[in-house]
N, C-alpha and C positions, 0 to 999 in steps of 0.2 A: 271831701266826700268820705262816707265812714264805710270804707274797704275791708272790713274786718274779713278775717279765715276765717269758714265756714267748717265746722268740723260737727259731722250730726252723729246723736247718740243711737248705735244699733240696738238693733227692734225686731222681733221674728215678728212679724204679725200676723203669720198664720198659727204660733202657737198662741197668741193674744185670742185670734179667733175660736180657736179649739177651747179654752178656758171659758171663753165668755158666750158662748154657744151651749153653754149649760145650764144656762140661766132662763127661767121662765122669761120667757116673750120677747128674747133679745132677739132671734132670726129672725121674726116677723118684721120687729123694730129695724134692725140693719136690713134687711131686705129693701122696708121703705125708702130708705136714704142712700140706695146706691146708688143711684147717679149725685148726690152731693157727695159719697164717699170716694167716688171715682173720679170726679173733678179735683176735690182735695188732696189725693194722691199725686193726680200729676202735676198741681201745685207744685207741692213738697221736691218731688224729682226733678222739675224743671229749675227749681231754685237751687238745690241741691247740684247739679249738674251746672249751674253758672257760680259756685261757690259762695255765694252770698247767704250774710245771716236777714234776719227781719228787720234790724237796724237797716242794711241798709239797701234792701230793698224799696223800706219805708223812707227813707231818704231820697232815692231815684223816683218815688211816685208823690211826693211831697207829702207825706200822710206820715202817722208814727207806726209804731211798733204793734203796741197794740192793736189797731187798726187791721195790719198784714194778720197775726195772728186768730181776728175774728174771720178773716178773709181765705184761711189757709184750713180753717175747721170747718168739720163739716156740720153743721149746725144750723141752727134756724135761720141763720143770715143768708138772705139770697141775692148775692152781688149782680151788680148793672151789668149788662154787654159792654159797657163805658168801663169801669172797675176791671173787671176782666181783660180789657185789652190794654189798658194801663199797666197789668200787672207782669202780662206778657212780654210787654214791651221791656221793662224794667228786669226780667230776666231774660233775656234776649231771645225772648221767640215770638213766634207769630199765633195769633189763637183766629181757630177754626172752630165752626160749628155746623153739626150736621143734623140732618133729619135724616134717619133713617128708617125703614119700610116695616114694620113687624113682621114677624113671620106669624104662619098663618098657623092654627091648631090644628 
């Protein structure tokens, strides 16, 4: 099984944001995609915090690398409930999903 250390490179991301917040039409755009950015987030941290790389992650869900990294971005790919619990699993947690109530205007 490929145990590799996990050592991730730091990233301010709120100065990524402040930069890239200057850009015609990038809020709109990130705005769209917050809940795909906020899934991919704690992606990252919940692998992150099991120390594993995308090797081998992709190893414990029997899929490659690439695969974890389409999986890990927030991008047009919209992973299964199946995918998603697979992936949890592989980094040792459990995935929840909630519905929660809008607040009202």
């Amino acid at each position: 099984m490929a145990e590799l250390k996990f050592n991730p490179i730091r990233h301010s991301h709120k100065e990524f944001l402040a930069k890239a917040a200057a850009r015609k039409g990038f809020v709109e755009a990130y705005d769209a995609l917050a809940l795909e950015y906020q899934l991919a987030d704690q992606m990252l941290k919940a692998r992150s915090r099991a120390g594993l790389t995308q090797d081998a992650v992709a190893e414990r869900m029997g899929t490659t690398k690439s695969s974890i990294s389409r999986l890990e971005s927030a991008a047009k790919h919209a992973p299964s409930l199946a995918t998603l619990k697979r992936y949890a699993r592989a980094v040792g947690c459990e995935l929840q999903v909630r519905l929660v109530p809008q607040k009202a205007a």
